[in-house]
Biotite code that builds the C-alpha atoms (Angstrom):
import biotite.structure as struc

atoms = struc.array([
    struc.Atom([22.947, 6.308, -14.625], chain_id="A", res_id=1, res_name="UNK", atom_name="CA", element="C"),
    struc.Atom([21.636, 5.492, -11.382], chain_id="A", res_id=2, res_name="UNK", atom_name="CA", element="C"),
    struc.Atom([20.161, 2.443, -10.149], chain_id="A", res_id=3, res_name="UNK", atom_name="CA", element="C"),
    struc.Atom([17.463, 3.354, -6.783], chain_id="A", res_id=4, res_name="UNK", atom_name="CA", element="C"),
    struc.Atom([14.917, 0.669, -7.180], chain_id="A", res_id=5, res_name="UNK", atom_name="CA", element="C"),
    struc.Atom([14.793, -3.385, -7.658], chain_id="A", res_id=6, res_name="UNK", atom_name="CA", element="C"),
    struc.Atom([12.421, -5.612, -9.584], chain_id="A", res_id=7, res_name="UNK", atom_name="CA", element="C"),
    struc.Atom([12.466, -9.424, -9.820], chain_id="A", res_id=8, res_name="UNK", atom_name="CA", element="C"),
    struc.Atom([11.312, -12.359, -12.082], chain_id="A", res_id=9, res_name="UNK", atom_name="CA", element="C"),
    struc.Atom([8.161, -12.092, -14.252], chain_id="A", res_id=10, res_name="UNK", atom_name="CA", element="C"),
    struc.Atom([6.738, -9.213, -12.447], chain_id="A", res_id=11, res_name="UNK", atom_name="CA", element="C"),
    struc.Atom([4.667, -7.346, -14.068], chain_id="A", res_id=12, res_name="UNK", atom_name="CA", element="C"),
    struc.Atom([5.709, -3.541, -14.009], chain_id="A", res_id=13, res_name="UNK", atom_name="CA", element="C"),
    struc.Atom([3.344, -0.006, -14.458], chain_id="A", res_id=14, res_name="UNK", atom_name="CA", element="C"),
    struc.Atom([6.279, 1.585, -15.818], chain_id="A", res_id=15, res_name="UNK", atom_name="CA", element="C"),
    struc.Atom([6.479, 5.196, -17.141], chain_id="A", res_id=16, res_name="UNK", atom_name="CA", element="C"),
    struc.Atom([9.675, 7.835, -17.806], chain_id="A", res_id=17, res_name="UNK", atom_name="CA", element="C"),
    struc.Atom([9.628, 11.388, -17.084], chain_id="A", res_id=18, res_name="UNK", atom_name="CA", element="C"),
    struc.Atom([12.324, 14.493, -16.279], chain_id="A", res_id=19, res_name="UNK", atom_name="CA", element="C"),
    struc.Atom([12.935, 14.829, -12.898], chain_id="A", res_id=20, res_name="UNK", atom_name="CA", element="C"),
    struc.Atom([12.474, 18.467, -11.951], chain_id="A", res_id=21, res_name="UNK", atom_name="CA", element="C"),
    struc.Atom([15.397, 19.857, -9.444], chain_id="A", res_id=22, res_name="UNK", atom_name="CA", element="C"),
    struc.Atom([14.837, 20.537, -6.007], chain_id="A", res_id=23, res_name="UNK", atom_name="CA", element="C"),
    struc.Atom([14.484, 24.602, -5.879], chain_id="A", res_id=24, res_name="UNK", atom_name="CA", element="C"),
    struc.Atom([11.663, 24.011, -8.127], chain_id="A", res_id=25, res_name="UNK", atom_name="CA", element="C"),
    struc.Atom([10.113, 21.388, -6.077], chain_id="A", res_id=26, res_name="UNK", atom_name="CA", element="C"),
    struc.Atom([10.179, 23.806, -3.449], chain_id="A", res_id=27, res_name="UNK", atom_name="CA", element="C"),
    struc.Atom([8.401, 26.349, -5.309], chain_id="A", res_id=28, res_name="UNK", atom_name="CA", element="C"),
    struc.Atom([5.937, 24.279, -6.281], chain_id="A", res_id=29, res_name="UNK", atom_name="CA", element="C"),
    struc.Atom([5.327, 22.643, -2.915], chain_id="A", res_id=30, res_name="UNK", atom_name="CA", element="C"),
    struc.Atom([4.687, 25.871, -1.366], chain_id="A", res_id=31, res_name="UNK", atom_name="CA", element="C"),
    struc.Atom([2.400, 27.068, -4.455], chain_id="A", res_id=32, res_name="UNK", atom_name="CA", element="C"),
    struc.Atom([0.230, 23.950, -3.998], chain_id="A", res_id=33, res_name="UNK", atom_name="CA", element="C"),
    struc.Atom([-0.312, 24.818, -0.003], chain_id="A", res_id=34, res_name="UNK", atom_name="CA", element="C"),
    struc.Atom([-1.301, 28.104, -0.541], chain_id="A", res_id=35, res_name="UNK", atom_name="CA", element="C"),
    struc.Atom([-3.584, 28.009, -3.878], chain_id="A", res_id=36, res_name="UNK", atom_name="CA", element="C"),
    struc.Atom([-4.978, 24.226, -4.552], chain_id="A", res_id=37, res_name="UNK", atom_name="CA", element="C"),
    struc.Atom([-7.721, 22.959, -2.688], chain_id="A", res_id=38, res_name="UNK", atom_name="CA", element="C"),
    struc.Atom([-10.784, 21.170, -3.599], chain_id="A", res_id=39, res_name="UNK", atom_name="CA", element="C"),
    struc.Atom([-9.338, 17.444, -4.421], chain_id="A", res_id=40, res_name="UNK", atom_name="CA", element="C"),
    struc.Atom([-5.881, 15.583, -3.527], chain_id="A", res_id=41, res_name="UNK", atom_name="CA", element="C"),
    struc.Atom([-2.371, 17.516, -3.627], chain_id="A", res_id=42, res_name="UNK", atom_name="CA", element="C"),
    struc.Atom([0.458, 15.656, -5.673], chain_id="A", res_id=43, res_name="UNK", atom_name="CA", element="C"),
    struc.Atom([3.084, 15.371, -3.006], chain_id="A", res_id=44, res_name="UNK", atom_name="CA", element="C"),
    struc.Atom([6.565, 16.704, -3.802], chain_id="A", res_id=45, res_name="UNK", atom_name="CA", element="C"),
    struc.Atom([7.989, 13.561, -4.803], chain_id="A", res_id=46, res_name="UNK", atom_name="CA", element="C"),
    struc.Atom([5.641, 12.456, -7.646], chain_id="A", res_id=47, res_name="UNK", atom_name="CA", element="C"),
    struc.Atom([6.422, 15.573, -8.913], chain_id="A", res_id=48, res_name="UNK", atom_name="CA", element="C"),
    struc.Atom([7.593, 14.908, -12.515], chain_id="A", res_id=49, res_name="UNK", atom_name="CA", element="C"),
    struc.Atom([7.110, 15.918, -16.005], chain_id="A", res_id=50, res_name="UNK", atom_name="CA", element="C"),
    struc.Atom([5.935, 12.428, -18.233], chain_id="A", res_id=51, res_name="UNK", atom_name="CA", element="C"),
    struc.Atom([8.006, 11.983, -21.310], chain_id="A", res_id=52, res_name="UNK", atom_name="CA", element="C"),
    struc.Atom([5.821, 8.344, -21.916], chain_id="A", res_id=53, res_name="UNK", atom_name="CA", element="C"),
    struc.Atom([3.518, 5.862, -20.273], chain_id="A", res_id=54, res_name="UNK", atom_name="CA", element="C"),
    struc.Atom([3.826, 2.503, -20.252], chain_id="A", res_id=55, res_name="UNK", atom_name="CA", element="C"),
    struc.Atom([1.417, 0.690, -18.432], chain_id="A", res_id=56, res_name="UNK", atom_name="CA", element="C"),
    struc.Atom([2.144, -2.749, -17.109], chain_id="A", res_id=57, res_name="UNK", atom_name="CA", element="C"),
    struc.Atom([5.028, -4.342, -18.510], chain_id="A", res_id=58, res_name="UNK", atom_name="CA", element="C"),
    struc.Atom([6.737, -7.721, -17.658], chain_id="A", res_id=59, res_name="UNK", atom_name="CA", element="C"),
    struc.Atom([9.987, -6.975, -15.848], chain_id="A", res_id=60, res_name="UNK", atom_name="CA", element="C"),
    struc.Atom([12.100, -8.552, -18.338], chain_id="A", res_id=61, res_name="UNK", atom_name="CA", element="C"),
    struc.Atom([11.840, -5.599, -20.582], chain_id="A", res_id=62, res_name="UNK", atom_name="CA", element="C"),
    struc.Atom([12.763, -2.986, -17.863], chain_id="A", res_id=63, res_name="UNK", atom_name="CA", element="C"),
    struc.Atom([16.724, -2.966, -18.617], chain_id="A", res_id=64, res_name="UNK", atom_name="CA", element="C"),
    struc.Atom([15.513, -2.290, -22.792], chain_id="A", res_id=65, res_name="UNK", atom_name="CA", element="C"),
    struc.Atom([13.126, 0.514, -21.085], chain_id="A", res_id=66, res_name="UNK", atom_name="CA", element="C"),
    struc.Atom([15.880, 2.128, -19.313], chain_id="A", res_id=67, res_name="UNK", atom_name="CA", element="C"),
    struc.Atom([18.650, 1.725, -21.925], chain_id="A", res_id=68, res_name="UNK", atom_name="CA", element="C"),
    struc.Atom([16.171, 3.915, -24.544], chain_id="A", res_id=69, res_name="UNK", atom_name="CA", element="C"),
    struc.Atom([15.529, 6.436, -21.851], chain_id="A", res_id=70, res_name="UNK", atom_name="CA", element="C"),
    struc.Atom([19.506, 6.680, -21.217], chain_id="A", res_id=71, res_name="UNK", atom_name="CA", element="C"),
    struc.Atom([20.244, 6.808, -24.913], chain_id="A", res_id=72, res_name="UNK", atom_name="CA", element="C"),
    struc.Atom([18.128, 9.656, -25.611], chain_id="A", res_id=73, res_name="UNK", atom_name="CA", element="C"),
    struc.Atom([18.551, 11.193, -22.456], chain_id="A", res_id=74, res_name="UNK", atom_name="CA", element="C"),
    struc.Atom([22.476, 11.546, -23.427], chain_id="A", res_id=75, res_name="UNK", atom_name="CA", element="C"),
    struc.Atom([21.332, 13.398, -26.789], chain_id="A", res_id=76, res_name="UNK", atom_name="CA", element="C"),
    struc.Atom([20.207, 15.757, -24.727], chain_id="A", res_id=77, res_name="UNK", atom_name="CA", element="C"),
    struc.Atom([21.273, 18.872, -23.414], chain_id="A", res_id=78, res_name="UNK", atom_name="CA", element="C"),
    struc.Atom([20.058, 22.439, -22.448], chain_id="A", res_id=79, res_name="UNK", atom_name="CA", element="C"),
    struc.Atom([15.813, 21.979, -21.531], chain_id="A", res_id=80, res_name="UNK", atom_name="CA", element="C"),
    struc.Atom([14.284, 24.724, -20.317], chain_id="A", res_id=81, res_name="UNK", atom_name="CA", element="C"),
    struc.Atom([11.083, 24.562, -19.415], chain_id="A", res_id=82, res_name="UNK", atom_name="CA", element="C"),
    struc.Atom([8.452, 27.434, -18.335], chain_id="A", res_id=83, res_name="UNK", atom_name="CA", element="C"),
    struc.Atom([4.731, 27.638, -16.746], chain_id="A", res_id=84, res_name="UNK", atom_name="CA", element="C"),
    struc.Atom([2.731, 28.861, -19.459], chain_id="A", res_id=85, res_name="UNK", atom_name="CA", element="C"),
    struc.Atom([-0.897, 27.983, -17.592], chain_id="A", res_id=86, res_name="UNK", atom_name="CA", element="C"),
    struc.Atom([-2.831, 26.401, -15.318], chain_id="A", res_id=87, res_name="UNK", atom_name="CA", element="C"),
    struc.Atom([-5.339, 24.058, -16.774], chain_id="A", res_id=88, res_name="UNK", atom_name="CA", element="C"),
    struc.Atom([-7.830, 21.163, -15.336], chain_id="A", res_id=89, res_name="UNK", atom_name="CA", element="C"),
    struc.Atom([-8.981, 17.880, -17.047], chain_id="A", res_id=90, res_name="UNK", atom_name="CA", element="C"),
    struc.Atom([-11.734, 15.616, -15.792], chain_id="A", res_id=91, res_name="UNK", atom_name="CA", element="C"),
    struc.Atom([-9.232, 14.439, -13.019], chain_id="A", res_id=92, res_name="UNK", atom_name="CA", element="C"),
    struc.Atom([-6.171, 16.251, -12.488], chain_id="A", res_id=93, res_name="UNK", atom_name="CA", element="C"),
    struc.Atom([-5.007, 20.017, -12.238], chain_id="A", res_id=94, res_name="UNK", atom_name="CA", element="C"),
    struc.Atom([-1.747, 20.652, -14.119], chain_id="A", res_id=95, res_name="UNK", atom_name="CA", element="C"),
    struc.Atom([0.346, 23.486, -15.240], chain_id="A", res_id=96, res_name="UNK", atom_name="CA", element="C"),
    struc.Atom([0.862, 23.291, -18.475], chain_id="A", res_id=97, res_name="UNK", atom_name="CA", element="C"),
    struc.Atom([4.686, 24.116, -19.373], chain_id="A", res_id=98, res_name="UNK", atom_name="CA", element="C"),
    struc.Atom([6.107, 25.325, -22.413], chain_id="A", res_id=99, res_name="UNK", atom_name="CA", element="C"),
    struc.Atom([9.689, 24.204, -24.364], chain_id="A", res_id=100, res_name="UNK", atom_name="CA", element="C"),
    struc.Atom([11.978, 27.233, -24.461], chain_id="A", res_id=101, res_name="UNK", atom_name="CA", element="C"),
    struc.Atom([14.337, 25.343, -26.560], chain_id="A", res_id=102, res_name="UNK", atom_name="CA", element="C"),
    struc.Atom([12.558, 22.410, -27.569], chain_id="A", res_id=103, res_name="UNK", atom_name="CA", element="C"),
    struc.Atom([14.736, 19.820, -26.195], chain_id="A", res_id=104, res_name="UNK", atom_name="CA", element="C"),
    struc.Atom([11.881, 18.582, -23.752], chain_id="A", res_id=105, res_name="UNK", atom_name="CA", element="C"),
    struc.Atom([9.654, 18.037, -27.389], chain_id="A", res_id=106, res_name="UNK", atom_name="CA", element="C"),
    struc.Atom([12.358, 16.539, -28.853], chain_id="A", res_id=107, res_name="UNK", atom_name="CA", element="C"),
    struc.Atom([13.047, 13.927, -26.271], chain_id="A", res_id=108, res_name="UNK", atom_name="CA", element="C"),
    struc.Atom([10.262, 12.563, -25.740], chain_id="A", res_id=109, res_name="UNK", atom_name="CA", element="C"),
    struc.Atom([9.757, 12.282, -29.745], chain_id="A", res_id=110, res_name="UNK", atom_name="CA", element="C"),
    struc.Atom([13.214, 9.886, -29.280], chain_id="A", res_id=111, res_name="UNK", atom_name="CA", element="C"),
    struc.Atom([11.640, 8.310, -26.584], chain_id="A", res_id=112, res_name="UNK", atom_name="CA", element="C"),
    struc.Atom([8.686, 7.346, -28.046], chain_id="A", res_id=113, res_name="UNK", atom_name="CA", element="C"),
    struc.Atom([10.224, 6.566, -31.284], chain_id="A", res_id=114, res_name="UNK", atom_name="CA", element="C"),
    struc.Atom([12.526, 4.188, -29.497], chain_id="A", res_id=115, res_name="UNK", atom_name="CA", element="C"),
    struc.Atom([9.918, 2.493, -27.483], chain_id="A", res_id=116, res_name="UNK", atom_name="CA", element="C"),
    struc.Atom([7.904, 1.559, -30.303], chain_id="A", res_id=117, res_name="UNK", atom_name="CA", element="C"),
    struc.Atom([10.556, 0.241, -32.322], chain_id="A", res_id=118, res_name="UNK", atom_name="CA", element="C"),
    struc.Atom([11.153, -2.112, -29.482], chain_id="A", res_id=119, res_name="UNK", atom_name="CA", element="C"),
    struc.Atom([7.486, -2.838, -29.560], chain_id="A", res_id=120, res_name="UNK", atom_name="CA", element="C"),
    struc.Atom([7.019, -2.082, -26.006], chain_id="A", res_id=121, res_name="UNK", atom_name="CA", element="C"),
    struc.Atom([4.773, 1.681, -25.970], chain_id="A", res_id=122, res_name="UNK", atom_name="CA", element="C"),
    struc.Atom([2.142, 3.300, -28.640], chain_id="A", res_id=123, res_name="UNK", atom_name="CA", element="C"),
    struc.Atom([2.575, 7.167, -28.607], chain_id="A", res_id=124, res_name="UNK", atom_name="CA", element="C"),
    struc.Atom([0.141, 9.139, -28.490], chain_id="A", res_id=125, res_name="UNK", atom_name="CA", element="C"),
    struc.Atom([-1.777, 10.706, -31.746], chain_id="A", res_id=126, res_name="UNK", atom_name="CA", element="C"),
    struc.Atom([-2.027, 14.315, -29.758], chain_id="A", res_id=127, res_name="UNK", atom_name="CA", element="C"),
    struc.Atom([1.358, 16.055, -29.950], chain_id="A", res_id=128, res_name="UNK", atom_name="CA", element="C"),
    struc.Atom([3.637, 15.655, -26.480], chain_id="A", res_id=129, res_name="UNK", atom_name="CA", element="C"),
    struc.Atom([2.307, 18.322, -23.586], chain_id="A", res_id=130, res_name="UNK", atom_name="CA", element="C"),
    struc.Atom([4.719, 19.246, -21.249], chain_id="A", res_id=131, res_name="UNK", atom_name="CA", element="C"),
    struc.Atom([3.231, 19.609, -17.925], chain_id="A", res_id=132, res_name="UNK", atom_name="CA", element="C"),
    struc.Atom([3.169, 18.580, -14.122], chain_id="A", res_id=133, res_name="UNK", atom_name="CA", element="C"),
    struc.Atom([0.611, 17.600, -12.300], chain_id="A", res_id=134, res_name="UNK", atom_name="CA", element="C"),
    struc.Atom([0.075, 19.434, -9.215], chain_id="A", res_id=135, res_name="UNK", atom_name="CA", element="C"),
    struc.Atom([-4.092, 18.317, -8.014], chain_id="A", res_id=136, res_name="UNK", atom_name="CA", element="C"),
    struc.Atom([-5.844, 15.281, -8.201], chain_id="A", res_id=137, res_name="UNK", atom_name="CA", element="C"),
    struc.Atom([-9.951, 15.872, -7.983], chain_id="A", res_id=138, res_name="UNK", atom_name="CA", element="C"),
    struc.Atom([-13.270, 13.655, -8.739], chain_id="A", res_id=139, res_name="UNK", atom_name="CA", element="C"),
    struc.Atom([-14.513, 16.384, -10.266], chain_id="A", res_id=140, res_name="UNK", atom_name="CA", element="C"),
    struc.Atom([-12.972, 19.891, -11.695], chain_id="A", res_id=141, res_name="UNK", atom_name="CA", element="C"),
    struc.Atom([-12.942, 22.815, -8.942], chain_id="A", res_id=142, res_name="UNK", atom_name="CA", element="C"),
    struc.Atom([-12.442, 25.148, -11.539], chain_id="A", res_id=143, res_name="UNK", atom_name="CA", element="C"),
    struc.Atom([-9.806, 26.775, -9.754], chain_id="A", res_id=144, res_name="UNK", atom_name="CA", element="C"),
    struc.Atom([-8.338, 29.797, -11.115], chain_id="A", res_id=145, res_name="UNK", atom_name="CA", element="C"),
    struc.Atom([-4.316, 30.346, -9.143], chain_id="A", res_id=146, res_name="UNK", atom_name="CA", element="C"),
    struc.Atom([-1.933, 32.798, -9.816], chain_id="A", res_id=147, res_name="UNK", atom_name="CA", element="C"),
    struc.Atom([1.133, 30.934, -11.691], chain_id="A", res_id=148, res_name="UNK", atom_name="CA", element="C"),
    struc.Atom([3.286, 29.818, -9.540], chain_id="A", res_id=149, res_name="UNK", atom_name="CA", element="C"),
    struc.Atom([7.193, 32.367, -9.935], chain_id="A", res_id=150, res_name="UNK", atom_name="CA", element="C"),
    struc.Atom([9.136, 29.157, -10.767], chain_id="A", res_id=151, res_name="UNK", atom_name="CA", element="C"),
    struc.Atom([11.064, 31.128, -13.710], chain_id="A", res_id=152, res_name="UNK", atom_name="CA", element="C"),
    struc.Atom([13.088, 28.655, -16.034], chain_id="A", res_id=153, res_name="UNK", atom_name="CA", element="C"),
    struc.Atom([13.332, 25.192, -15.086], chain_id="A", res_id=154, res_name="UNK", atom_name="CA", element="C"),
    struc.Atom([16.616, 22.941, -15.925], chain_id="A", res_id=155, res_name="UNK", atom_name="CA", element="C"),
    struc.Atom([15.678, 19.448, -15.419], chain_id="A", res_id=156, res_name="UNK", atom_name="CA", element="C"),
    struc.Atom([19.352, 17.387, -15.313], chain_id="A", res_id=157, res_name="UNK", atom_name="CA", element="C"),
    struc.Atom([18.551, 14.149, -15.300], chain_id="A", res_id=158, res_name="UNK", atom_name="CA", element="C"),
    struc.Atom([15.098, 11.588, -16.314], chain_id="A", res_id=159, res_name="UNK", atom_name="CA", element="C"),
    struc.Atom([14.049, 8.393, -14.436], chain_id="A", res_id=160, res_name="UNK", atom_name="CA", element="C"),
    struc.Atom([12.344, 5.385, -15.253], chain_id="A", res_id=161, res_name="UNK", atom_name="CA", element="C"),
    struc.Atom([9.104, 5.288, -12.594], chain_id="A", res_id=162, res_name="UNK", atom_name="CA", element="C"),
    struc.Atom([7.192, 2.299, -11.014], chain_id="A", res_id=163, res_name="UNK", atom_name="CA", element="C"),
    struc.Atom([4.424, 3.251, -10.199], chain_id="A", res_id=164, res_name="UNK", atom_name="CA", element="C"),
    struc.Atom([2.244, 1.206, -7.735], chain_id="A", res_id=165, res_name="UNK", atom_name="CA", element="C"),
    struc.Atom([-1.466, 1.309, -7.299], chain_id="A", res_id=166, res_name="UNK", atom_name="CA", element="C"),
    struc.Atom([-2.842, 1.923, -3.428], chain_id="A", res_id=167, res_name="UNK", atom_name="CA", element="C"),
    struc.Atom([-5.959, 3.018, -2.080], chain_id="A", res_id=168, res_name="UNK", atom_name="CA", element="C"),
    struc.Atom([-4.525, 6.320, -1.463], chain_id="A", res_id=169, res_name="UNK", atom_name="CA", element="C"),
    struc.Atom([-3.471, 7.247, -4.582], chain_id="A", res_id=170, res_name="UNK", atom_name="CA", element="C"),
    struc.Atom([-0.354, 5.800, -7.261], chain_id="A", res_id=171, res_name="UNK", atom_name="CA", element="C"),
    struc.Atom([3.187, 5.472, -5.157], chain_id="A", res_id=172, res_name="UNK", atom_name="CA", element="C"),
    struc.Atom([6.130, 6.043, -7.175], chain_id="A", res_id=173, res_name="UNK", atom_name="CA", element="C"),
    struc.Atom([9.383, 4.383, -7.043], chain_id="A", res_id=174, res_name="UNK", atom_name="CA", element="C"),
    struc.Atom([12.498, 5.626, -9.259], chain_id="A", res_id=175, res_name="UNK", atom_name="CA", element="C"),
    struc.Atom([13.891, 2.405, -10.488], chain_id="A", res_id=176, res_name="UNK", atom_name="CA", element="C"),
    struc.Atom([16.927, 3.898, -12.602], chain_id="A", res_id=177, res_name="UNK", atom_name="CA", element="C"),
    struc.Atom([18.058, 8.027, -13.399], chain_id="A", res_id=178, res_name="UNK", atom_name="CA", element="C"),
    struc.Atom([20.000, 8.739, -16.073], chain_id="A", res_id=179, res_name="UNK", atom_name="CA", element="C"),
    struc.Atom([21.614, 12.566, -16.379], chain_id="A", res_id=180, res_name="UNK", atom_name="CA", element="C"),
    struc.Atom([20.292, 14.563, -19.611], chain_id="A", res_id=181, res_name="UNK", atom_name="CA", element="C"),
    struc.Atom([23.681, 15.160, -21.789], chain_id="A", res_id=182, res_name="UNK", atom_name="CA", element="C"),
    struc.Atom([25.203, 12.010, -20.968], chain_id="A", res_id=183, res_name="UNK", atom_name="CA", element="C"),
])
């Protein structure tokens, strides 16, 4: 595990955990976005992520609990693959929508979530777990229609715990602690 950001006192923290996707994807992706998104806000490179669960705003004292689940599960874990299945638009974001070749991604973030609410800290979701990244941000959908992007299958290694911090321009995110998948 990794340590990359710092938190203090009784901050509170919008905390949420995701798979970090390797860089030769990030490229891919990148380059995708430049040629075949417009109409609303790209998702830069480094928020580039795929959300295993949300937090919200949580006091900082529960961070190291946060990050010990995520690093416990994220040892269980071995061999995700993940693959673009679709692009698809909500009220607010473009994503592509990936799917689980093994179902290791699925089953992660079912630990994950499991875990956090046992500690009483995160409320999953009724809706099962979607695997997907964000790639456009938009006030309204521009209905776009892109070729998939040839990203193939994707190996994420490792998951992070994210703080996320609210500006003007848009959410900043922070990596406060990685962990590798497969201990």
């Amino acid at each position: 595990m990794t340590s990359r950001g710092s938190v203090a006192g009784d901050e509170r923290l919008r905390l949420f955990l995701a798979l970090r996707l390797p860089d030769e994807a990030l490229d891919i992706l990148t380059a995708w976005q430049a040629e075949h998104l417009h109409g609303g806000r790209i998702v830069p490179r480094e928020h580039l992520h795929v959300t295993l669960a949300f937090l919200g705003s949580r006091p900082a004292a529960e961070l190291r609990a946060i990050v010990d689940v995520l690093a416990g599960a994220a040892a269980e874990t071995a061999g995700v693959e993940l693959e673009v299945e679709r692009y698809r638009e909500t009220r607010a974001v473009g994503m592509l929508v990936l799917g689980d070749l093994t179902g290791e991604a699925t089953r992660l973030a079912g630990r994950v979530g499991e875990r956090l609410e046992e500690l009483g800290v995160h409320r999953r979701e009724r809706r099962p777990w979607l695997p997907h990244v964000t790639v456009l941000r938009h006030r309204s959908p521009p209905r776009l229609t892109p070729p998939l992007p040839a990203l193939g299958r994707v190996a994420p290694s490792e998951a992070a715990a994210f703080l996320s911090r609210l500006h003007p321009t848009g959410a900043r995110y922070e990596v406060l602690e990685a962990c590798a998948l497969g201990g």
